[in-house]
DSSP file (Angstrom, degrees, kcal/mol; ACC not computed):
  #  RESIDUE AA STRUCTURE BP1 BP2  ACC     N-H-->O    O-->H-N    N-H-->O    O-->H-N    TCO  KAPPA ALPHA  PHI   PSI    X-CA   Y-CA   Z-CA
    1    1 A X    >>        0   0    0      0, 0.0     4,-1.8     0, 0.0     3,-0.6   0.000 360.0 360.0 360.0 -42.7   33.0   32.1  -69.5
    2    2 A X  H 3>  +     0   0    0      1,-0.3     4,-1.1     2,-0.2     5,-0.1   0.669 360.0  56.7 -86.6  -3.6   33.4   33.5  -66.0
    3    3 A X  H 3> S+     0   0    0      2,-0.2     4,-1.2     3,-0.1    -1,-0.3   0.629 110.4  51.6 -99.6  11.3   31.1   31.5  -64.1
    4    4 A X  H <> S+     0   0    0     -3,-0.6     4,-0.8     2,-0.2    -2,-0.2   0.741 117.4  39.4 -49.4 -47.8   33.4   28.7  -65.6
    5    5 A X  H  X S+     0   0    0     -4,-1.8     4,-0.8     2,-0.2    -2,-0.2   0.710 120.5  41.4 -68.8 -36.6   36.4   30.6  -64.3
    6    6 A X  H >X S+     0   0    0     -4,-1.1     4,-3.6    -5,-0.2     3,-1.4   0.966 115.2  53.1 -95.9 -49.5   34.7   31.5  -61.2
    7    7 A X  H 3X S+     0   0    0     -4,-1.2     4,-1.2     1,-0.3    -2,-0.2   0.681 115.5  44.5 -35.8 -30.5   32.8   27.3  -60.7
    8    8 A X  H 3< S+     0   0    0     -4,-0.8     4,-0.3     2,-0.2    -1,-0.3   0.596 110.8  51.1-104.4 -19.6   36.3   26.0  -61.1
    9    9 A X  H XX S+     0   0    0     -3,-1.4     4,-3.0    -4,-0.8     3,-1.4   0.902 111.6  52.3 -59.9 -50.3   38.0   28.8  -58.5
   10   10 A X  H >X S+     0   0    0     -4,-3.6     4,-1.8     1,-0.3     3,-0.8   0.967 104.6  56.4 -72.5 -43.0   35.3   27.8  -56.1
   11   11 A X  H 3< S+     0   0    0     -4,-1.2    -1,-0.3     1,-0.2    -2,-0.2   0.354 108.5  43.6 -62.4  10.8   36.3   24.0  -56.6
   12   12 A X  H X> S+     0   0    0     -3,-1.4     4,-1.6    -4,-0.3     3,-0.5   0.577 107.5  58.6-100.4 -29.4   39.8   24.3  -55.6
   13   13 A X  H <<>S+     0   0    0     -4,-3.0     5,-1.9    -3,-0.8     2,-0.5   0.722 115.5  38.1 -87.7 -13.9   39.0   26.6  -52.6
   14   14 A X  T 3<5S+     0   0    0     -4,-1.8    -1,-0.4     3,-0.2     0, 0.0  -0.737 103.7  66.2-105.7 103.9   36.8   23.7  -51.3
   15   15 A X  T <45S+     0   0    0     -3,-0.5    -2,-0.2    -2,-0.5    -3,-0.1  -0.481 107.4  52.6 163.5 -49.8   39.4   21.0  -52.5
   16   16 A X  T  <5S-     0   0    0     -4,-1.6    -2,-0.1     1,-0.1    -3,-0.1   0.383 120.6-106.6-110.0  34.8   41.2   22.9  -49.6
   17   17 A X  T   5 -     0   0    0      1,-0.2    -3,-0.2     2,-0.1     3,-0.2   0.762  67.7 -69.4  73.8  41.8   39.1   22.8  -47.0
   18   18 A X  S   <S+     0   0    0     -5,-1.9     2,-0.2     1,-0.2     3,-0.2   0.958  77.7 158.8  44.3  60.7   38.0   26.8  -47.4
   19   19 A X    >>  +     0   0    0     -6,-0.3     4,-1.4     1,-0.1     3,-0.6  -0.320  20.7 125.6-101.0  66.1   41.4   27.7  -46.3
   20   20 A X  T 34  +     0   0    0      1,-0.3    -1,-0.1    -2,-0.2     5,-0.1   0.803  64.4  61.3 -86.8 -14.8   41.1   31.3  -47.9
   21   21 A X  T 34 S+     0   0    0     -3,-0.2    -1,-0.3     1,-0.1     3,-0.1   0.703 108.7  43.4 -76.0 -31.8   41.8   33.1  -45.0
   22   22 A X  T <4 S-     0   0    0     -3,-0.6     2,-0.3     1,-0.3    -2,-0.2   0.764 124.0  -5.8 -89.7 -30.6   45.6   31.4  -44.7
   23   23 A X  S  < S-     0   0    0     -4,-1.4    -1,-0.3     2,-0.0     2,-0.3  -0.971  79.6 -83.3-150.8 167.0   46.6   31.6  -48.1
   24   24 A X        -     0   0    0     -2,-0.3     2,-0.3    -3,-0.1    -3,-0.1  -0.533  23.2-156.2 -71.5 140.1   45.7   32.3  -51.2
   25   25 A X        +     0   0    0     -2,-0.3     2,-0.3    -5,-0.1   -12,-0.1  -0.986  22.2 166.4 -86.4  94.6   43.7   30.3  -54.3
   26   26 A X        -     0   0    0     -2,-0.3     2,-0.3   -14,-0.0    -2,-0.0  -0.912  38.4-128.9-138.5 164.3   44.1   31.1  -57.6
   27   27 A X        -     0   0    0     -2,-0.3     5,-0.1   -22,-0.0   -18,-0.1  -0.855  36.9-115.1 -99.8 123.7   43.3   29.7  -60.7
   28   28 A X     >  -     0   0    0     -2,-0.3     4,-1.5     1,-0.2     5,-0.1  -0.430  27.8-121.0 -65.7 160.2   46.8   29.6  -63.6
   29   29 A X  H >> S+     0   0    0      2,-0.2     4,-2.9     1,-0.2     3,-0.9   0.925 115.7  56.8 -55.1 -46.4   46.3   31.8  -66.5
   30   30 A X  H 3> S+     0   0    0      1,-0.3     4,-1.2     2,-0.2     5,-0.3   0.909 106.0  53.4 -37.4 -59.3   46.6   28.8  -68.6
   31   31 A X  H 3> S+     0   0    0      2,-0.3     4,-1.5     1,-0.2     3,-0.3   0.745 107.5  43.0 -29.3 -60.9   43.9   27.4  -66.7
   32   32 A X  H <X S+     0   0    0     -4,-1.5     4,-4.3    -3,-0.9    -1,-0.2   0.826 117.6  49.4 -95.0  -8.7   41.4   29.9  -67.0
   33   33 A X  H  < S+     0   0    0     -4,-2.9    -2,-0.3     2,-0.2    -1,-0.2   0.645 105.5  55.3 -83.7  12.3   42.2   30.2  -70.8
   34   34 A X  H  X S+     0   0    0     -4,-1.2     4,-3.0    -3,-0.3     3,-0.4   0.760 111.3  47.7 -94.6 -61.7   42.0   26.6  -71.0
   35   35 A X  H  X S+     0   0    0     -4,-1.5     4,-1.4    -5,-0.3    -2,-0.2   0.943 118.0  37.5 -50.1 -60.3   38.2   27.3  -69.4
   36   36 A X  H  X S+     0   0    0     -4,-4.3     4,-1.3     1,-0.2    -1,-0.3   0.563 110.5  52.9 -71.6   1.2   37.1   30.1  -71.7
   37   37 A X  H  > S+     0   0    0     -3,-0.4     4,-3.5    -5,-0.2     5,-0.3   0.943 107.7  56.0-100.9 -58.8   38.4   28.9  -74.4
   38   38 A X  H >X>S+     0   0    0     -4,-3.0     3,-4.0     1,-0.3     4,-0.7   0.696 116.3  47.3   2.1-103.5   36.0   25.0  -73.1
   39   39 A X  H 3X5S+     0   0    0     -4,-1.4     4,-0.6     1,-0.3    -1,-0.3   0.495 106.4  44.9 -33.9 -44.3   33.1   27.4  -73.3
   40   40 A X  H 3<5S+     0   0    0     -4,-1.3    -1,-0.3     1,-0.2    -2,-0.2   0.908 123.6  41.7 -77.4 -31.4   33.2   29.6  -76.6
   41   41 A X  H <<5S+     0   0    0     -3,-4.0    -1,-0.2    -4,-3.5    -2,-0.2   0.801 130.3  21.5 -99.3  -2.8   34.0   26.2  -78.6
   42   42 A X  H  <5S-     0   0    0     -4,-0.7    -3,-0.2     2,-0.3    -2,-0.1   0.245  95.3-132.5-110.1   6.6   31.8   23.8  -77.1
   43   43 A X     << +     0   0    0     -4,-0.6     2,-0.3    -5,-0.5    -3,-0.1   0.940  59.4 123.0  55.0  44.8   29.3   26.1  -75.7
   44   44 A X              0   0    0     -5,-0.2    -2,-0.3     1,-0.1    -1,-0.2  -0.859 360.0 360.0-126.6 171.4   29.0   24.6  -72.0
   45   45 A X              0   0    0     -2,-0.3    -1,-0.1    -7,-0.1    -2,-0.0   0.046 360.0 360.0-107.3 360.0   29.5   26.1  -68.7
């Protein structure tokens, strides 16, 4: 579940050209229960 959470972090922080140093990145809660939730019923990462 968290390298789902963490695979999808890392594709918004290059989505924004690795601007992690000017602002911040996050992932919505929804979002990453949206993610674990993916993995425990279909069993992918």
């Amino acid at each position: 579940m968290m390298a789902s959470i963490y695979r999808a972090l890392l594709g918004e922080i290059e989505r924004d050209n690795f601007q992690v140093l000017h602002q911040r990145i996050s992932l919505t809660p929804l979002r990453k229960l949206w993610l674990a939730w993916k993995v425990q019923a279909l069993g992918r990462l």
